[in-house]
C-alpha positions in Angstrom: -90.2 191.3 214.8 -89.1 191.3 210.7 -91.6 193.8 209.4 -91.6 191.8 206.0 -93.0 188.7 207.9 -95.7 190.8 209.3 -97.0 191.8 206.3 -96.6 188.4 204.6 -100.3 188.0 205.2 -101.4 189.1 201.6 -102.3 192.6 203.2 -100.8 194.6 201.1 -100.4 192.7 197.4 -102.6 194.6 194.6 -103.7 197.6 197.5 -105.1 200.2 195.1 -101.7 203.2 195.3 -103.8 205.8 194.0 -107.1 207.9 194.7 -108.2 207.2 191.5 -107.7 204.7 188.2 -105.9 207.8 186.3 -101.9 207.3 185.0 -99.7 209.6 186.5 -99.3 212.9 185.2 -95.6 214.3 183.9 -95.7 216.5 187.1 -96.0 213.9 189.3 -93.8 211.5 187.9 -91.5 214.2 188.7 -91.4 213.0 192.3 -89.1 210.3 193.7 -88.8 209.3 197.0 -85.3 210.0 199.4 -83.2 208.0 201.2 -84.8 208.8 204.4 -88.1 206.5 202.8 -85.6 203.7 201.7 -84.5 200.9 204.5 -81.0 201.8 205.7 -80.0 198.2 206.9 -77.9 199.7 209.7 -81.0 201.7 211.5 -83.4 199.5 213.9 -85.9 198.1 212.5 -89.7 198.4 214.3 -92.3 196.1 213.7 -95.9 196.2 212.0 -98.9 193.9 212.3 -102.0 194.1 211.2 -105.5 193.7 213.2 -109.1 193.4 212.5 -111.6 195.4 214.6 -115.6 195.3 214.3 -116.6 196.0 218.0 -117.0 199.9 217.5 -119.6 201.2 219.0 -119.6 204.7 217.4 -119.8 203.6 213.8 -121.7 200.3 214.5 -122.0 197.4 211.9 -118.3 198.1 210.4 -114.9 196.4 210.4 -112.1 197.6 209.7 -108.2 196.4 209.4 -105.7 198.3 211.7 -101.9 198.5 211.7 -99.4 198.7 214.7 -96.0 199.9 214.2 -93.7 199.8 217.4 -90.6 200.9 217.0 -87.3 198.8 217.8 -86.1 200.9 220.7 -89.4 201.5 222.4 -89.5 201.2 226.0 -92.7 200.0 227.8 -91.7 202.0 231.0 -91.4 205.4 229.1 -94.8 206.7 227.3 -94.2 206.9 223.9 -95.4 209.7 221.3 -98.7 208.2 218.9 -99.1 208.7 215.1 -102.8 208.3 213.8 -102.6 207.7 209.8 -105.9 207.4 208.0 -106.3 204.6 204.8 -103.4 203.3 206.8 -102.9 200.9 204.0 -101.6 203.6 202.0 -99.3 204.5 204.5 -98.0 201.3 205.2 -97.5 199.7 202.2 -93.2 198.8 201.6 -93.5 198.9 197.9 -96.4 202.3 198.0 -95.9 206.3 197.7 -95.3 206.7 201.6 -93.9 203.8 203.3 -94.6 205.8 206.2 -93.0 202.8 208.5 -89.5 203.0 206.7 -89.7 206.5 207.3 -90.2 206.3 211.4 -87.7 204.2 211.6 -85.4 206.4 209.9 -86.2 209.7 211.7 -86.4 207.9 215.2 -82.5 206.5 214.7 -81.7 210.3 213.5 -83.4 211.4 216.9 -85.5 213.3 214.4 -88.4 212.4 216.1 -89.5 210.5 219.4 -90.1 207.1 220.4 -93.5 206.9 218.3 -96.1 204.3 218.2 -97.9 204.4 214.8 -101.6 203.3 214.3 -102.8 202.9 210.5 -106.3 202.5 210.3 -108.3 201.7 207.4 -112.1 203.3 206.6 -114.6 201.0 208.4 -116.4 198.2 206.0 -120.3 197.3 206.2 -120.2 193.3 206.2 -117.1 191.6 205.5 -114.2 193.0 204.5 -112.2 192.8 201.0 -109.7 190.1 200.4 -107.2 192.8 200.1 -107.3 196.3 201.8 -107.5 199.5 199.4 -109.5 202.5 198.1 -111.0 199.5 195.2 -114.0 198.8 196.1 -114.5 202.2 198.3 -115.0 201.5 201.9 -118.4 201.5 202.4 -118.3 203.8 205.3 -115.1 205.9 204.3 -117.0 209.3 203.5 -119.1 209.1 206.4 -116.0 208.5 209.1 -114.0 211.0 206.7 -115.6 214.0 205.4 -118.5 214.3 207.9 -117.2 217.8 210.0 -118.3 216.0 214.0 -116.4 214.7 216.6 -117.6 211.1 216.0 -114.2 209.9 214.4 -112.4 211.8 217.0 -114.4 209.7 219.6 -114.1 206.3 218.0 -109.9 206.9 218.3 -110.1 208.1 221.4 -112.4 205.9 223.2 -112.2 202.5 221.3 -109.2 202.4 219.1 -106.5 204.1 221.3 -107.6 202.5 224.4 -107.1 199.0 222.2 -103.4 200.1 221.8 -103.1 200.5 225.7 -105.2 197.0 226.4 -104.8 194.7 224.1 -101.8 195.3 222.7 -100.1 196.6 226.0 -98.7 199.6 224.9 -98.1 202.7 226.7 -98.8 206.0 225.1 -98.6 209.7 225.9 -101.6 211.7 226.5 -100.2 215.1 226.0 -101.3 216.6 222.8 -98.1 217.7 221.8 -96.7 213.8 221.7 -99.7 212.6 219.3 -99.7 213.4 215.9 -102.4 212.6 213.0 -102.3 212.2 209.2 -104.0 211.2 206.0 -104.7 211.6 202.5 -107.3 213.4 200.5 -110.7 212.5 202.6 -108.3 211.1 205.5 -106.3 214.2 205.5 -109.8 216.7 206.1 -110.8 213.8 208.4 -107.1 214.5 210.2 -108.0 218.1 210.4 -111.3 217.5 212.0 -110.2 215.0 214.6 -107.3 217.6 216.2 -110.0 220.9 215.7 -112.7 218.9 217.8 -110.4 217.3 220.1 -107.0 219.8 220.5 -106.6 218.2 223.8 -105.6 215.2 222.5 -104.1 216.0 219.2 -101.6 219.2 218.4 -99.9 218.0 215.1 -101.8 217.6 211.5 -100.3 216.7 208.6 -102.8 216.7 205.2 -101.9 215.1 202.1 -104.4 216.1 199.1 -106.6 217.3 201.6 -110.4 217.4 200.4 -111.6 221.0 202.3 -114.4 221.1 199.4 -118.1 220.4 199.9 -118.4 216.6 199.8 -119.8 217.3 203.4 -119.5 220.8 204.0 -115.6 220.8 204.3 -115.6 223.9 202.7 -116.9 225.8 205.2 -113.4 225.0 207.5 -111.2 228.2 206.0 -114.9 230.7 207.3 -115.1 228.6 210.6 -111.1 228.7 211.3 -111.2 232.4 210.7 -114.0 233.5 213.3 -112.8 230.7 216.1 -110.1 231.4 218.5 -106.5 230.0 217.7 -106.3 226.5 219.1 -103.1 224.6 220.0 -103.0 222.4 217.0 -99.6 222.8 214.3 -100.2 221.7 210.9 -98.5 220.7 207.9 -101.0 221.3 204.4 -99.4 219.6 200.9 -101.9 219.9 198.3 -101.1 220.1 193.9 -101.7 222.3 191.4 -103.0 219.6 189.1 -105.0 218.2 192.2 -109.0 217.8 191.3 -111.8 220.4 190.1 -115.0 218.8 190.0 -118.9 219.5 191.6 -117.8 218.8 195.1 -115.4 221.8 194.9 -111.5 223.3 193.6 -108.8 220.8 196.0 -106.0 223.7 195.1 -108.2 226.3 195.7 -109.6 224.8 199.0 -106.1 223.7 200.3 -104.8 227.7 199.7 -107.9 228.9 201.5 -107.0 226.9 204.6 -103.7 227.8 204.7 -104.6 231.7 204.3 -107.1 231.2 207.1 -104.2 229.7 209.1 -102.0 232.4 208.3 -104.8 235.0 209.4 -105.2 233.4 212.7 -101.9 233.1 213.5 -101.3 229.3 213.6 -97.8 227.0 213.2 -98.5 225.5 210.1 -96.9 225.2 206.4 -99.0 225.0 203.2 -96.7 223.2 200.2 -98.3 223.2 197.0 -96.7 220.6 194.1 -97.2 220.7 190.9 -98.8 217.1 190.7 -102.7 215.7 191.0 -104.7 213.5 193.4 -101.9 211.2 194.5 -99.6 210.7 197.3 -96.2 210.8 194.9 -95.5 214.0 196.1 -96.7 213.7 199.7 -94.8 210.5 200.0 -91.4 212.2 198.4 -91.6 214.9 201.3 -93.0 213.0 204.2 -89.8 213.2 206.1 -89.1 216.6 205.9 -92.9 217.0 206.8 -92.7 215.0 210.0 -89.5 216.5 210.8 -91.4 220.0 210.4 -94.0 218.9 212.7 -91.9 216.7 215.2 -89.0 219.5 215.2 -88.9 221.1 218.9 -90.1 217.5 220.2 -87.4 217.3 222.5 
């Protein structure tokens, strides 16, 4: 299926690109994407459609849009690797700072990384959603899905939303941790962290962009926590920017740099990349590749 016909659906038309209203700074202007985030015509091409959910039963009351990316050469026989991306609108978006779908399809013809299915899921609404998905108005329920440090978005994933994939879109998916991947931005990318460190059985690889490990709901206790817990089986990949945010909820450099030294301390697989740009994906997005490939890299 064309991807550009699936998103013909006025999904992705004026979605908010940044995590806040703010021009980009010099330093991240400074960041342009590759050619492994442009479409190379002569790679296969997987498809994306999008999907409205409001049957959950551990966040009751919401709905929320959710993307499926299948890649060309998937094979329903073989169990394919899973990639979780919160505020998947970011991520999917073919004119945005990640184009995260371009980018699977590029490093799954290189054999760069496995046959993966890619969920996007947006933060869940109260009511009826937006005409158009984004961070503009905030998602009524985003903080409480994304910052709050419990198992409870792990669960909804893993009981309602990943189930879904198998059922009602018939797809078959890996259950070993080292297959399943998970991903966001800012709120979504503390929110990754949290999923894999309450459920490591089911997620291994984390990948952060902007992460917010600040108090918004006690995030900042994660570098303390990480340091006095035994090592779990979970590789991660921290990008965070000097000119990120420094307001009451907490330092996002400072925080970002705390997790990674906790990391470090304990031993873990992970990178911490620091840019020299703010709250925005522009330099996430310009290294996602390599980032994925860091993460996916012994997959075979």
């Amino acid at each position: 299926m064309n991807r550009t016909l699936c998103l013909m659906l006025g999904v992705l038309c004026g979605t908010a690109l940044f995590l806040d209203a703010r021009p980009l700074s010099g330093s991240d202007a400074d960041y342009s994407l590759g050619p492994d985030s442009l479409v190379k015509p002569e790679n296969p091409q997987g498809s994306l459609q999008i999907h409205v959910w409001d049957q959950s039963k551990v966040f009751p009351g919401t709905t929320r849009r959710y993307w499926v990316y299948v890649p060309e050469q998937y094979d329903p026989s073989q169990a394919a690797a899973l990639m979780v991306f919160q505020d998947g609108h970011a991520y999917v978006d073919p004119e945005g700072q990640f184009r995260a779908p371009v980018v699977l399809d590029n490093l799954i013809a290189a054999g760069q990384m496995p046959i993966t299915i890619g969920l996007f899921v947006d933060p869940g609404q109260i009511g009826e959603l937006p005409e158009k998905p984004g961070w503009r108005p905030t998602p009524a329920n985003r903080s409480l899905e994304y910052d709050t440090l419990s198992p409870a978005y792990a669960q909804m994933l893993l009981e309602e939303l990943i189930p879904r994939l198998r059922t009602e879109h018939q797809l078959n998916i890996s259950d070993d941790p080292a297959q399943r991947g998970i991903a966001g931005i800012s709120s979504g990318g503390i929110c990754a962290w949290t999923v894999a460190w309450e459920r490591p059985d089911a997620f291994g690889k984390v990948l952060s962009h902007v992460g917010s490990f600040v108090n918004i709901r006690g995030g900042h206790h994660y570098p303390a926590v990480i340091r006095k817990t035994e090592k779990k089986p979970i590789r991660v990949f921290l990008q965070g920017g000097e000119e990120d945010l420094d307001n009451e909820h907490g330092n996002w450099p400072l925080a970002n740099r705390q997790m990674g030294a906790a990391l470090k301390f304990k031993g873990y697989d992970y990178q911490l990349v620091m840019g020299t740009g703010g709250h925005s994906g522009k330099h996430g997005g310009a290294i996602l590749p390599e980032s994925l490939r860091w993460l996916w890299r012994d997959w075979r």
